[in-house]
Legacy VTK file of the C-alpha trace (Angstrom):
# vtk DataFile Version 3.0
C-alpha trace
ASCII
DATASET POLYDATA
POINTS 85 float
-2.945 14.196 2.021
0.658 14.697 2.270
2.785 12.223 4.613
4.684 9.667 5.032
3.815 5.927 6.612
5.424 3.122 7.459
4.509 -0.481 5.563
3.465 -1.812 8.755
0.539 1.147 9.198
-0.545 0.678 6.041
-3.858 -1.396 6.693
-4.394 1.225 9.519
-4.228 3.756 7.346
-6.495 2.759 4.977
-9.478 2.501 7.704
-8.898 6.589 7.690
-11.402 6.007 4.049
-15.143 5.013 4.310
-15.662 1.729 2.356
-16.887 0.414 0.037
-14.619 2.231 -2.253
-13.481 2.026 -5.618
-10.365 1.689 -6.797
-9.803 5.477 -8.492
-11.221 6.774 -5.660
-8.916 5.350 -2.866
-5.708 6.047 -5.208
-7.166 9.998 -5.671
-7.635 9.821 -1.391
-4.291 8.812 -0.463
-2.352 10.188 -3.477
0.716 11.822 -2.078
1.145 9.457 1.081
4.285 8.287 0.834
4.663 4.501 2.160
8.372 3.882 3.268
9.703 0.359 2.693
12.572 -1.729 4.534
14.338 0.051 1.133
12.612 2.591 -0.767
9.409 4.011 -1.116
6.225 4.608 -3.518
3.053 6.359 -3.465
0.288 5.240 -1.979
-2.093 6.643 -4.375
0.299 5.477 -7.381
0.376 1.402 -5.703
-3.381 1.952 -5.281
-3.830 3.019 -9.053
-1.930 -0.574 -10.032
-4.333 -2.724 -7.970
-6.328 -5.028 -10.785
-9.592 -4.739 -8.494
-12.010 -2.333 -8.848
-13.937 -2.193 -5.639
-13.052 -2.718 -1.892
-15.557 -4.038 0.881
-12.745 -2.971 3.314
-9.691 -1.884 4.508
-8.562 -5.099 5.152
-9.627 -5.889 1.300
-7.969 -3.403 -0.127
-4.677 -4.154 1.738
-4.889 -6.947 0.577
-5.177 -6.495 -2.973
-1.561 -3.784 -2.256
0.074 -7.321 -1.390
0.479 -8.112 -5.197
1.253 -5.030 -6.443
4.074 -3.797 -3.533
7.814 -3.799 -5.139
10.526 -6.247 -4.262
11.759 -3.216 -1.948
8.949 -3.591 1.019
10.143 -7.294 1.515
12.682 -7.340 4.674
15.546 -5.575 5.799
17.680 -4.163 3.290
20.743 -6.677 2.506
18.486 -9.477 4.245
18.809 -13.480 2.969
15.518 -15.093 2.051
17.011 -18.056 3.776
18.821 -19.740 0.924
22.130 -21.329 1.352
LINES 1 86
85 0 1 2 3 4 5 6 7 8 9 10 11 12 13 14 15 16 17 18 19 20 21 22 23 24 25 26 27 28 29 30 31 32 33 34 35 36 37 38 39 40 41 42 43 44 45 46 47 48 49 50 51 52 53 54 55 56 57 58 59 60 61 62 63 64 65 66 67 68 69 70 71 72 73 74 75 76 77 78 79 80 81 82 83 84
């Protein structure tokens, strides 16, 4: 698989997979989708690989589980405050 997503289709995305799956499995699926971030990118397959769990009941799980592993680069608009003064 060989394309390019946006963060916010990632979950959406990851339905295209029948679940449960395990973790190596799911990175091997979707290596070479390329998720595109407010600034930056990675590999789906790669961010996938990083996840500590093993298994995922879901899409929703394992979208989840991406949440701790995505760089600082998916976070908001490029230049963007976090709100401090």
């Amino acid at each position: 698989m060989s394309e390019e997503i946006n963060l916010s289709r990632l979950e959406p995305t990851l339905e295209d997979h029948a679940y449960p799956a395990d973790r190596e499995a799911l990175a091997e699926s979707f290596a070479g989708t390329t998720v595109l971030f407010a600034d930056g990118d990675a590999d789906l397959g790669d961010l996938l690989a990083d996840v500590d769990q093993e298994t995922f009941a879901s899409a929703a799980d394992a979208h989840a589980a991406l949440q701790n592993v995505l760089p600082i680069e998916a976070l908001g608009e490029p230049g963007q405050s976090d709100g401090d003064a």
